[in-house]
N, C-alpha and C positions, 0 to 999 in steps of 0.2 A: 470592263476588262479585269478579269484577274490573274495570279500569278495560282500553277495549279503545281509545280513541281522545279525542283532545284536539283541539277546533276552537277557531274564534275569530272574532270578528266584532267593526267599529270603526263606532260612530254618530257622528254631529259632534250635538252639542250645544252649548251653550257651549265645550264642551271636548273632547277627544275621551272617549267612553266604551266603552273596550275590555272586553267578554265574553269569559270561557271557558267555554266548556263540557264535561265530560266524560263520558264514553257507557261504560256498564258491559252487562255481558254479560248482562244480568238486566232489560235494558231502562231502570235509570233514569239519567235524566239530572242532571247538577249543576249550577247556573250560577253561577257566581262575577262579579265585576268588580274591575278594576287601574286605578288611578291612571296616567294619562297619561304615556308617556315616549318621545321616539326610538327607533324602531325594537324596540318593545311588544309587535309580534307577532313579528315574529323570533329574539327571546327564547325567546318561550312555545312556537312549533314546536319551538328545538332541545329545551324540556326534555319534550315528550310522550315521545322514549322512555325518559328518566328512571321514569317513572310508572307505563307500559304494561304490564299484567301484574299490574299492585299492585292490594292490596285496598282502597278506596276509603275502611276503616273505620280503618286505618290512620296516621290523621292525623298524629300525632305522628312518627311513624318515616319518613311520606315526607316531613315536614317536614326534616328533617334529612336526608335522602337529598338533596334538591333543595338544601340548603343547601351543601353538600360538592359536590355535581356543578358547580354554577357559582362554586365558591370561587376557581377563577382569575378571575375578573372581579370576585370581592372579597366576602368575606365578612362584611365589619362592616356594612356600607351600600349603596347606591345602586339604581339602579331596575330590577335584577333580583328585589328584593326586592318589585316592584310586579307583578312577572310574579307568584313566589312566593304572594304571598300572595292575590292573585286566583285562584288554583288551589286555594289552603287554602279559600275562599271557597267552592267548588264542591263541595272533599269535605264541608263542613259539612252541605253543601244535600243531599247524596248518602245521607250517615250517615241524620240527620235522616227522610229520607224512607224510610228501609229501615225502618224504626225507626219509624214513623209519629207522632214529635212533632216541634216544630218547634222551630228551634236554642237560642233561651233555655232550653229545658229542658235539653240537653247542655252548656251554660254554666253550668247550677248552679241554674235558675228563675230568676222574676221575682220584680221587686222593686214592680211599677208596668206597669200595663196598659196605660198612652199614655204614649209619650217625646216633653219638648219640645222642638221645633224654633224654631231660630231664625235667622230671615232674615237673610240677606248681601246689605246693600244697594250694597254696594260705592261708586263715587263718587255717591251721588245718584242715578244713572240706571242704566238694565240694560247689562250686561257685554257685549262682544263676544264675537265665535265668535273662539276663540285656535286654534292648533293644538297639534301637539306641542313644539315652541320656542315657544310662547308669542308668537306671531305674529298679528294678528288677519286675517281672511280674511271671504270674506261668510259672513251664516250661510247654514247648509242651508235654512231654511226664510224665508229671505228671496224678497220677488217677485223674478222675474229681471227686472224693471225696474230696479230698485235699483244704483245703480253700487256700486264701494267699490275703495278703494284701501289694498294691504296694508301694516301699517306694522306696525314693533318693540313690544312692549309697556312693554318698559324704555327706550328711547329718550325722549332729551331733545327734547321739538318746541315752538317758539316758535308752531306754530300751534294746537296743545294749548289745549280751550277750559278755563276756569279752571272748574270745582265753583264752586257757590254758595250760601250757608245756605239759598237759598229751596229749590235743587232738595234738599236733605237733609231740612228742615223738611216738603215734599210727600212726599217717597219715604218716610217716619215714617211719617207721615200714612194715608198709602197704605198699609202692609204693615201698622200695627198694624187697620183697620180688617176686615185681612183676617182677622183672629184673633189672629195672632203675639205675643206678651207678650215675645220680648225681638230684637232688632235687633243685626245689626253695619253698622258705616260703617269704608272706608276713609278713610285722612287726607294718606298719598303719593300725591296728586291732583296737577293743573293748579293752581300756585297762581301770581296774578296778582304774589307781591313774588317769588317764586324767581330769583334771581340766578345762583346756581353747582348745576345740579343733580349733581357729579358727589362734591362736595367731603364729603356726608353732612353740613354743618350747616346751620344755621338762624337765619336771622334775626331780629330781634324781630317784625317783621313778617309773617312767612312765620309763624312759632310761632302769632299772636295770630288771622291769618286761620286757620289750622287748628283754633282753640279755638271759632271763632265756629260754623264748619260743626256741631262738634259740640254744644255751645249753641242752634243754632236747633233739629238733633233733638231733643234736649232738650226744647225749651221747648214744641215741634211735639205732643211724647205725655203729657210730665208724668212722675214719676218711677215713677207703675205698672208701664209699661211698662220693662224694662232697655236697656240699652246696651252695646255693647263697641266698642273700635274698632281696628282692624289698622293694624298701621304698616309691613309687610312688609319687615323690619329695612331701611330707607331710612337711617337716621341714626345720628350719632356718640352714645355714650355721654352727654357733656354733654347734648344736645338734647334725647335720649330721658327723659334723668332731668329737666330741662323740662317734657316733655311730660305726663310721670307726675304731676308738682306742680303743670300748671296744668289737670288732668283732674280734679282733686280735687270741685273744687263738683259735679262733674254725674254722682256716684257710678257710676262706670261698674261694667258688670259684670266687664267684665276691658279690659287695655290688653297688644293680641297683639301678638308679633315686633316690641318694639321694636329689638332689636340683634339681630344673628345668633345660628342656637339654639347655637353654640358657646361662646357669652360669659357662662360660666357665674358668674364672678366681678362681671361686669357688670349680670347680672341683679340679682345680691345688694345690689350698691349704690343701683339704683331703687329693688327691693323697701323699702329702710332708709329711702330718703330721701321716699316717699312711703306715702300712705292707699290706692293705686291697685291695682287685685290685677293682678298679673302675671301671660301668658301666652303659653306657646309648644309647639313640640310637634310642627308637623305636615312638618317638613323633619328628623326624627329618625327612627331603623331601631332596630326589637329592643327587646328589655327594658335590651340594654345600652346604648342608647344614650340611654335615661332615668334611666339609674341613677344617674348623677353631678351631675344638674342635679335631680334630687327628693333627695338625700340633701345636697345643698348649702342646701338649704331656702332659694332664691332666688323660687320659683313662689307663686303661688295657684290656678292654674289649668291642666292638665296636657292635652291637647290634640293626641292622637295621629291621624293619618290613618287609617284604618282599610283603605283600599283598597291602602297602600303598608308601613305598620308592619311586616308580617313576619306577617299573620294575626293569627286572633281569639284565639288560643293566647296568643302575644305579648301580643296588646293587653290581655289578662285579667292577668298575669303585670305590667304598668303598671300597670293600675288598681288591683290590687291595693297592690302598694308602695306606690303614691300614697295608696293611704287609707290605711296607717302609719303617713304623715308629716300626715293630715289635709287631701287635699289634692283638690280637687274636678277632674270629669275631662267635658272638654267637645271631645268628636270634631271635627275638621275632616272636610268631609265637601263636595269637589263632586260626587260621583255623581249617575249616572240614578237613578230610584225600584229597581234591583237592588241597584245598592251600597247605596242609603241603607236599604233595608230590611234587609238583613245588619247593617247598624249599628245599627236600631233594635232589633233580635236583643239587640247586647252593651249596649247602651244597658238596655234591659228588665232584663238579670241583672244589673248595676255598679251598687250600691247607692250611690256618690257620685260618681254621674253628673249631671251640671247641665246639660246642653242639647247639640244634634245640631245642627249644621251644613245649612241648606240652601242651595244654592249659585245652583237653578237658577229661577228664579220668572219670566224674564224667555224661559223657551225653552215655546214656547207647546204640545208636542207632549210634553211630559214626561210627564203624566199617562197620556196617551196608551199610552207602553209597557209600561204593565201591559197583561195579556191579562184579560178576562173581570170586570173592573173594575167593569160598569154605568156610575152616572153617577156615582160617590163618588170624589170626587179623595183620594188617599192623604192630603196633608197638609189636614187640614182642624183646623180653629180653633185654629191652630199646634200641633198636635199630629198626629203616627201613632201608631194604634190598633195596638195589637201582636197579630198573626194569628196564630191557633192554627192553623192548615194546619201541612204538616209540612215539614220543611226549612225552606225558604226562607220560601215560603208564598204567594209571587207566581210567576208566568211572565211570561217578554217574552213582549210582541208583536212577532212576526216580522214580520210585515207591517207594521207601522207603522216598526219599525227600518230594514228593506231600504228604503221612502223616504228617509231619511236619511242611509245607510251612505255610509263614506267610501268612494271611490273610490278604485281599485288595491288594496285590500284583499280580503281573502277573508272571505266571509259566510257563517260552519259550512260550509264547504265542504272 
């Protein structure tokens, strides 16, 4: 078997969700999905003829081929590693299907025949369509009546409406009745005391409204349901270790990216100074680049992206160490239902695995891209059912993506 040709195709979702797909001389096809980044597919064309030629079963050794090929652009990190390992994605899906089981088994079996998902509520309300800079734009499947005006996402704006316990208290409300048992909220929101947003601290005012938002979810589902809450490292060290000790009463499940995932020593001193489990994870590359923040034993919660990490190779080779250290391992995950189902793949085999990331609840066409689906929405009573098909075990729907497909892009073409 070889691998004869590498396409690629770009949906707008929330986010962009870039496919690759690879076509072997034996007819099957593989589909992988990559983590968003500038110039995503121009990446992934130059490495098809890295590949071309190669046996699809292969995985480990063109993993390393592809790593040494684009090592002038840097081999420890950055978002070649999103091409990379959306490609690893493909051959899993390729092997898999030659093979006729489906990827949890080439992962070692399962551990659990539904992985829980857990909703990202982000401020209160559903997410905008971002682009690749994290820019928002209208969505794709907004009416074209709809005006919209493109703004920064990290931009400071005094016209920024402020999050409010009611809309967190609702959005609770809302996603647990949809099934969901555990919730994430961000808290680097519109806040009505923010003074200086540039400075990373906080005021006692700014702290106390951020405590309230997560307080009304709280009080919104009761402690059955969990919580986490992302803080998309916004803040200084002081604040964060703040934030840790005044999250205390409302046992969260985890408190994500408070400080940058480099602040390895900084982690360690929230971790000491509070009850709160700490989390991070999904702005980190390779096994090596979790080696020094789980061996520093600063985490509770380990939190790799699966669409960007380096492949499922890598991400096994994390989960692993991390249960060493006893250390529970909770995917960041905004894919379409392709990525998320590859993740639910390593989610099934990773026996301390705590919860999958769903990102998109608010993109009304999601469901939608599975092919041959019926009427069963994949995540149902916050849970996906893990599919014995082979490979992957889902197909896009082409037709429903090509509505959405970003413009100037090439769709398998």
């Amino acid at each position: 078997m070889k691998i004869i040709r590498l396409k690629t195709a770009v949906v707008e979702g929330n986010f962009d969700w870039t496919f690759v797909r690879l076509e072997t001389d034996t007819g099957i096809q593989g589909l992988g999905e990559c983590f968003f980044a500038p110039g995503l597919t121009a990446v992934l064309r130059d490495l098809e003829p890295v590949i071309v030629g190669e046996d699809p079963r292969d995985i480990k050794r063109l993993f390393r081929k592809l790593q040494w090929a684009s090592s002038g652009a840097g081999s420890v990190a950055g978002c070649v590693y999103n091409a990379i390992t959306g490609i690893e994605a493909a051959l899993w899906d390729i092997v898999g299907q030659a093979l006729g089981v489906p990827i949890y088994q080439l992962l070692g079996g399962k551990f659990r025949d539904k992985v829980r998902i857990y909703a990202d509520c982000h401020g209160g309300e559903g997410l905008e369509s971002l682009d690749s800079v994290l820019r928002s734009r209208k969505a794709s499947w907004a009416n074209d009546s709809v005006e919209h005006t493109s703004s920064d996402y990290f931009s400071a704006s005094d016209a920024d409406e402020s999050a409010t316990p009611e809309m967190y208290a609702q959005r609770a409300r809302e996603m647990a009745e949809q099934g969901f048992t555990a919730l994430k909220f961000d808290i680097d929101v519109p806040n009505p005391h923010r003074s200086d947003p540039h400075n990373r601290s906080l005021s006692n005012q700014e702290l106390d409204y951020m405590l309230s938002l997560i307080g009304a979810a709280r009080n919104a589902v009761g402690y059955a349901v969990d919580i986490a809450v992302d803080c998309h490292w916004r803040f200084n060290l002081a604040d964060a270790r703040r934030i840790a000790v005044g999250c205390e009463p409302f046992k969260l499940l985890w408190l994500e990216d408070a400080l940058p995932p480099w602040s390895v020593q900084g982690f360690r001193e929230i971790k000491l100074a509070s009850n709160t489990p700490i989390s991070t994870g999904e702005n980190l590359y390779l096994f090596e680049g979790f080696r020094s923040i789980i061996q520093a034993e600063c985490l509770s919660v380990v939190s790799p992206d699966l669409q960007k990490v380096g492949g499922l190779i890598e991400a096994r080779r994390i989960a692993e160490y991390a249960d060493s250290y006893n250390l529970a391992v909770a995917p960041h995950n905004i894919s379409s239902p392709i990525g998320t189902m590859a993740s639910a793949h390593f989610c099934a085999a990773t026996p301390n695995f705590l919860a999958l990331e769903y990102h998109a609840s608010d993109v009304p066409f999601w469901d939608d891209l599975v092919a041959d689906r019926c009427e069963c929405r994949l995540i149902r009573d916050g849970y996906i059912t893990v599919t014995e098909k082979p490979g992957l075990g889902i197909r896009l729907n082409e037709d429903v993506a090509r509505q959405y497909a970003r413009k100037n892009e090439p769709f398998f073409e």
